[in-house]
Backbone as a chain_set.jsonl record, in Angstrom:
{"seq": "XXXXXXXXXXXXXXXXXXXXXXXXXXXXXXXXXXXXXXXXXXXXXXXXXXXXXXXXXXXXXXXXXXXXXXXXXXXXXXXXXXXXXXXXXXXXXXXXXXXXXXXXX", "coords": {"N": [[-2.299, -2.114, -1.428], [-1.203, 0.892, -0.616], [-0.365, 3.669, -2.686], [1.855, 6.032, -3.1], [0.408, 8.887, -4.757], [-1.086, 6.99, -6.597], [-3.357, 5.41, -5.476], [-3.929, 6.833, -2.884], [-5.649, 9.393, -2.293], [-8.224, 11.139, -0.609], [-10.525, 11.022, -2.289], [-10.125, 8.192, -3.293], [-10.461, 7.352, -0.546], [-12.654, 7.596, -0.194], [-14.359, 6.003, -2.245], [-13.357, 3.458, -1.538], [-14.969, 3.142, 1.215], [-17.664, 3.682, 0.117], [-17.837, 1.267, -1.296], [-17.338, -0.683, 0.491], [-19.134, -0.231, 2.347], [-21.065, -0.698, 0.877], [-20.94, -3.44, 0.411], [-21.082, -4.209, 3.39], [-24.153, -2.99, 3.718], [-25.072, -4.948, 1.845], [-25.153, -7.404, 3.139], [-26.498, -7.147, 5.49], [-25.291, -7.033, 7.684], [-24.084, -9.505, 9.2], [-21.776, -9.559, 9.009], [-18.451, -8.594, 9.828], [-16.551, -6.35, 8.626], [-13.196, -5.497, 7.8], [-11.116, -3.009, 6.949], [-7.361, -3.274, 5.91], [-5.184, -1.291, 5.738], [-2.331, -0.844, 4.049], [0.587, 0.878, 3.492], [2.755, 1.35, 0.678], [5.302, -0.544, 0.241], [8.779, 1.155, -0.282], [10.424, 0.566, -2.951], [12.328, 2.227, -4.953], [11.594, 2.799, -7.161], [10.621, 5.596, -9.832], [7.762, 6.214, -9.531], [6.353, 4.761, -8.442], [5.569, 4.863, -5.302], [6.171, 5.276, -1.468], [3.278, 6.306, 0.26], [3.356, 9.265, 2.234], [3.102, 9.5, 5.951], [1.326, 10.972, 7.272], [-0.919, 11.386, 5.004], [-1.66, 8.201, 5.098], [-2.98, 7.861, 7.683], [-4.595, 10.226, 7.079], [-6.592, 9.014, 5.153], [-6.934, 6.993, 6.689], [-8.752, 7.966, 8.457], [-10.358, 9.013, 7.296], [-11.934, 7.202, 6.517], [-13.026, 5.839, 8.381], [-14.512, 8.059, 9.683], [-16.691, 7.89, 8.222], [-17.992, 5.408, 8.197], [-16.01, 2.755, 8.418], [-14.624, 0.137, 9.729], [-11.178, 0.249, 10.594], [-7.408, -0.233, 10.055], [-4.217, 0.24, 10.136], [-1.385, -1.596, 9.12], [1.461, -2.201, 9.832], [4.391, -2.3, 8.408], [7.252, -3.951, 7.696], [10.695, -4.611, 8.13], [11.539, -2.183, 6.585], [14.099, -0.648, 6.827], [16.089, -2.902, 6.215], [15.576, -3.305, 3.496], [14.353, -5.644, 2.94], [11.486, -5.717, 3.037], [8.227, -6.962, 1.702], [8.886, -7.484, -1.663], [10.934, -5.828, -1.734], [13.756, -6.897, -1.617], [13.511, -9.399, -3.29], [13.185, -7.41, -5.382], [15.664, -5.666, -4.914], [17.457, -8.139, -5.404], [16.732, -9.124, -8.033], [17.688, -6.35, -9.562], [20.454, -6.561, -9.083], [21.455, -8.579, -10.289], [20.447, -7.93, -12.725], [22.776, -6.089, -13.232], [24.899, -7.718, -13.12], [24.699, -9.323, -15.471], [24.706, -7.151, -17.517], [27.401, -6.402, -17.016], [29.068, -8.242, -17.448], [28.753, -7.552, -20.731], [30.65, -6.326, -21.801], [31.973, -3.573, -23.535]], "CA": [[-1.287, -1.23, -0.88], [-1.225, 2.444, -0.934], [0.446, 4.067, -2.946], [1.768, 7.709, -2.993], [-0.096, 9.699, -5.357], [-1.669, 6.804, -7.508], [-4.419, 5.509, -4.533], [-3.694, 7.438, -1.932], [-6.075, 10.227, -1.795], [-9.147, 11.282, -0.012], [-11.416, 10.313, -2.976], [-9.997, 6.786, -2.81], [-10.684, 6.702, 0.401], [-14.314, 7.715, -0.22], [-14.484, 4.748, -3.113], [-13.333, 2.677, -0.921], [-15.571, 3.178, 1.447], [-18.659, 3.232, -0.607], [-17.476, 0.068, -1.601], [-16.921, -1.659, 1.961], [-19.933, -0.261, 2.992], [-22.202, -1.742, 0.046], [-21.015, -4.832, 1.281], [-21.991, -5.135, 4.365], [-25.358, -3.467, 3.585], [-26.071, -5.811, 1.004], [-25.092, -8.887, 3.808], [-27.18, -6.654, 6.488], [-24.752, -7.112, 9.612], [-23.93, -10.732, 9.419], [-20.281, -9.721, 8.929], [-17.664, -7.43, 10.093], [-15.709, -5.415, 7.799], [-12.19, -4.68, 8.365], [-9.677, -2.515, 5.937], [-6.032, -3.34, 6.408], [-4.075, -0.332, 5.221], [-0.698, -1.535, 4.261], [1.654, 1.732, 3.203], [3.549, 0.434, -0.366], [7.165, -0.575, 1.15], [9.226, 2.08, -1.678], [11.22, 0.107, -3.884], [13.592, 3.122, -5.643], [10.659, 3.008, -8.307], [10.155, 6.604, -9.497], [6.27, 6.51, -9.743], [5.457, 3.838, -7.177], [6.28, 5.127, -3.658], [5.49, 5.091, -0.156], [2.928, 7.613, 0.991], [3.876, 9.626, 3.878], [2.166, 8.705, 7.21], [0.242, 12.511, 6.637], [-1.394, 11.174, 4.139], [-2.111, 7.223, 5.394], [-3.547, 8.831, 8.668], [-5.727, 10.508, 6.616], [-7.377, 7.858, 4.375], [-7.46, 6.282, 7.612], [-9.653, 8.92, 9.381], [-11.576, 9.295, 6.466], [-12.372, 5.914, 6.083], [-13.37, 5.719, 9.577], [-15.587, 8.812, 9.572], [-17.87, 6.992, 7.133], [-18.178, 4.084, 9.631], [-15.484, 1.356, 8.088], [-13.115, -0.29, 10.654], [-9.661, 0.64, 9.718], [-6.02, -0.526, 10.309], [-2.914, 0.561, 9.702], [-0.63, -2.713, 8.571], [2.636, -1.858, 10.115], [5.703, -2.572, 7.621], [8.263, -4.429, 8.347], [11.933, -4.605, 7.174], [12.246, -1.44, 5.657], [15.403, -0.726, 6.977], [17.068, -3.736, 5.473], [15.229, -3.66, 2.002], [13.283, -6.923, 2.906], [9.994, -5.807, 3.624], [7.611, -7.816, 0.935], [8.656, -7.249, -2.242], [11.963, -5.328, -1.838], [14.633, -7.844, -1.386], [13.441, -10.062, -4.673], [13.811, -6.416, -6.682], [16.891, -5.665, -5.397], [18.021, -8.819, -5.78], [16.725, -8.951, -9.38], [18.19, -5.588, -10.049], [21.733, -7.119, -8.832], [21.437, -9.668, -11.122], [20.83, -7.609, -14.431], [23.761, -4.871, -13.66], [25.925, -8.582, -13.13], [24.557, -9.961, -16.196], [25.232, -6.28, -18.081], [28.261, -6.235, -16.569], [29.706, -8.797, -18.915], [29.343, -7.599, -21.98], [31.81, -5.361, -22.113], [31.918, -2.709, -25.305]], "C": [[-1.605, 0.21, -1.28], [-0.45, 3.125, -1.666], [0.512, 5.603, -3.044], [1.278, 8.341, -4.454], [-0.905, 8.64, -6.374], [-3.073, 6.358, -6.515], [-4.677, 6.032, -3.392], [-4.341, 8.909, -0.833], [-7.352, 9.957, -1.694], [-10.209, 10.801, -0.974], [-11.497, 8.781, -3.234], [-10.764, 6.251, -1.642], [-12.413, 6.829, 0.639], [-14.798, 6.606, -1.031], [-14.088, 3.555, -2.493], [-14.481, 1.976, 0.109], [-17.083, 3.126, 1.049], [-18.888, 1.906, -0.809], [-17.45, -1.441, -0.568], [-18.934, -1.331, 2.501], [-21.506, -1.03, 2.223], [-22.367, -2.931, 0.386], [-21.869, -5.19, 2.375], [-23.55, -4.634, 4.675], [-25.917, -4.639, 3.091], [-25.92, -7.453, 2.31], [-25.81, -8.808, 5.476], [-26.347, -7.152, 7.968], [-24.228, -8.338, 10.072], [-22.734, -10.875, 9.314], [-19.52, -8.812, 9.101], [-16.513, -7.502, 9.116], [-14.427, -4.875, 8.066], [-11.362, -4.531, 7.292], [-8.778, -2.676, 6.329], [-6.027, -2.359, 5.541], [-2.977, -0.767, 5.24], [-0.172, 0.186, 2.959], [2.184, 0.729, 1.808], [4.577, 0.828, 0.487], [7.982, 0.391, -0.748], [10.561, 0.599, -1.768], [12.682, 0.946, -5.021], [12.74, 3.419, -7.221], [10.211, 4.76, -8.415], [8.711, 7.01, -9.511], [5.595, 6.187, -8.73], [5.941, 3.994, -6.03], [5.519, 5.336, -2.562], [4.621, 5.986, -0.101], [3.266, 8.085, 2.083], [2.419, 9.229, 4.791], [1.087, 9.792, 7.596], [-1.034, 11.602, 6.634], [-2.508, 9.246, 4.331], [-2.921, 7.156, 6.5], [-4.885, 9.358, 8.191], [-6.621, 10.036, 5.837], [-7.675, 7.48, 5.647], [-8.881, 6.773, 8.011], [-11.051, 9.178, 8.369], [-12.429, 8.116, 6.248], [-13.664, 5.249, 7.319], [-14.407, 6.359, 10.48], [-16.423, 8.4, 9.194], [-18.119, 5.632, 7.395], [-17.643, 2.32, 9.142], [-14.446, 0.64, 9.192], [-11.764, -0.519, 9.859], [-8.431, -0.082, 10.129], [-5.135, 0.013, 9.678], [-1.996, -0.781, 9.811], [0.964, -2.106, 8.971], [3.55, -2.558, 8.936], [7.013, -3.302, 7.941], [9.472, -4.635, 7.205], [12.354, -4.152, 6.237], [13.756, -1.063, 5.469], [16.662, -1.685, 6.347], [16.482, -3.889, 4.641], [14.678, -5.036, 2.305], [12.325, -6.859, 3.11], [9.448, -6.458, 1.582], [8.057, -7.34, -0.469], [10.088, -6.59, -3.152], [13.405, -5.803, -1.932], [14.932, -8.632, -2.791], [13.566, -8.847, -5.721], [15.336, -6.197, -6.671], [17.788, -6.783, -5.446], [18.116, -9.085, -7.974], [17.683, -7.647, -10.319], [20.174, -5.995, -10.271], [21.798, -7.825, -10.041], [21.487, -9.112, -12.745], [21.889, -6.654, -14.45], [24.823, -6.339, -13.615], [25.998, -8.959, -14.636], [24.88, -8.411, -17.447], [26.758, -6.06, -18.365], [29.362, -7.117, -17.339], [29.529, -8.951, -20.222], [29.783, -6.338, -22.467], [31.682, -4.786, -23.553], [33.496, -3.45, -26.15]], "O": [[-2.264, 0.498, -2.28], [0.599, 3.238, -1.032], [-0.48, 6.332, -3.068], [2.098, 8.122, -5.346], [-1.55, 9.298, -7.191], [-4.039, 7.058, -6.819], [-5.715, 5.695, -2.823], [-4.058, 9.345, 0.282], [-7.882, 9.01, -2.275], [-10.966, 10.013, -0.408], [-12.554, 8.164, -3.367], [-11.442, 5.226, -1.574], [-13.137, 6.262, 1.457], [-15.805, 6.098, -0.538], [-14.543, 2.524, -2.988], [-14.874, 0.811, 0.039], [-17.767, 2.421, 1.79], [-19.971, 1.378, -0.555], [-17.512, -2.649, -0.794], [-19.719, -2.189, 2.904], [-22.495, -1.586, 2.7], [-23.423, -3.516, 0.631], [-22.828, -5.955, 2.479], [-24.268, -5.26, 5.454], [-26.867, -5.266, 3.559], [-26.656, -8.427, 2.155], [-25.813, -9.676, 6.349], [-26.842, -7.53, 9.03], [-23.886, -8.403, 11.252], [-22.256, -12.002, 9.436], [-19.849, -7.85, 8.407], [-15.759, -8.447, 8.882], [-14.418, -3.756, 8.579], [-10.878, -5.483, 6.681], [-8.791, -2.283, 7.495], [-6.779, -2.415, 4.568], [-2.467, -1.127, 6.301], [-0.636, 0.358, 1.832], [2.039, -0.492, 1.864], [4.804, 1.84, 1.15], [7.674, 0.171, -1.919], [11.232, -0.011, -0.936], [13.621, 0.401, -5.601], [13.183, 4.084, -8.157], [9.629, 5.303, -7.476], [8.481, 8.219, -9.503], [4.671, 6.768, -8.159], [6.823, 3.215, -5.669], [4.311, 5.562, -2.639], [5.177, 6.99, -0.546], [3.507, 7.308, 3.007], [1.281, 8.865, 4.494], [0.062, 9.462, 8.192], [-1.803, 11.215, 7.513], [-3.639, 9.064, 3.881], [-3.766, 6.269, 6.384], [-5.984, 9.086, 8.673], [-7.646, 10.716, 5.782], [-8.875, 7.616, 5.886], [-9.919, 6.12, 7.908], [-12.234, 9.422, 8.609], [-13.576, 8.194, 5.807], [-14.675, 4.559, 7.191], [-14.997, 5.884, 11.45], [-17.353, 8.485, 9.996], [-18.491, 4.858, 6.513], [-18.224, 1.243, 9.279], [-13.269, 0.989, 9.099], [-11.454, -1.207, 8.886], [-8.865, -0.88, 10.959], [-5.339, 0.287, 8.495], [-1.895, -1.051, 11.008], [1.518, -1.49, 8.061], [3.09, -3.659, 8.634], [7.748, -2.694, 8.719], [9.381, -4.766, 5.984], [13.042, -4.632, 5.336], [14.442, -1.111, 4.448], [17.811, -1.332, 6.082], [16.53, -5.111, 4.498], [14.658, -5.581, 1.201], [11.811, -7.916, 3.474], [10.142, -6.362, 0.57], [7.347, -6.348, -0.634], [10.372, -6.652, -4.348], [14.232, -4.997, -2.358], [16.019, -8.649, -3.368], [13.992, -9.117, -6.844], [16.124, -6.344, -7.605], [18.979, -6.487, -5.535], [19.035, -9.164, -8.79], [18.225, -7.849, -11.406], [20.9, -5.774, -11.24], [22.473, -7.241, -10.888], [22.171, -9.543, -13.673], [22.141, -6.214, -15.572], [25.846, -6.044, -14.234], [27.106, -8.968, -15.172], [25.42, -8.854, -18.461], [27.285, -5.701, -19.417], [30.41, -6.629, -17.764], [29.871, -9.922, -20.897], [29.339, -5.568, -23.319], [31.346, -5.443, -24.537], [33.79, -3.126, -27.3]]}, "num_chains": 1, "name": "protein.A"}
């Protein structure tokens, strides 16, 4: 996943690439290469957050310049907090302000 500001920039996307493309030298053509890009779905985490679509766009393009086949991983069920990941936090989070919640000072 991408995340905003911890993999998210243009040197990633050059390490990445390096990386994709070692591959399929070292397997000389016998296999196609494809990056999914999946956006992190934001969680309310202050470190770990979405990148803007700027920014995922541009890993893309860069990635793509340097001859990797790219995707963009559409997201689903941000709107209702269920996209992968988001649902089981805030359910977990529910769960420890319930379990806080009784023991009263």
């Amino acid at each position: 996943a991408l995340i905003h500001d911890v993999n998210d920039q243009l040197s990633h996307a050059d390490d990445l690439a390096d990386f994709a493309l070692n591959i399929m030298h070292d397997v000389k053509g016998s296999i196609k290469l494809v990056v999914n890009l999946i956006p992190f779905n934001d969680i309310g985490h202050a470190t770990y957050r979405k990148p803007s679509m700027e920014r995922v766009l541009a890993f893309q393009k860069r990635l793509v310049d340097r001859g990797v086949y790219t995707y963009i991983r559409k997201t689903r069920g941000d709107d209702e907090s269920a996209a992968c990941g988001q649902l089981a936090t805030t359910m977990k989070k529910q769960r420890k302000d319930q379990n806080h919640g009784d023991l009263a000072p």
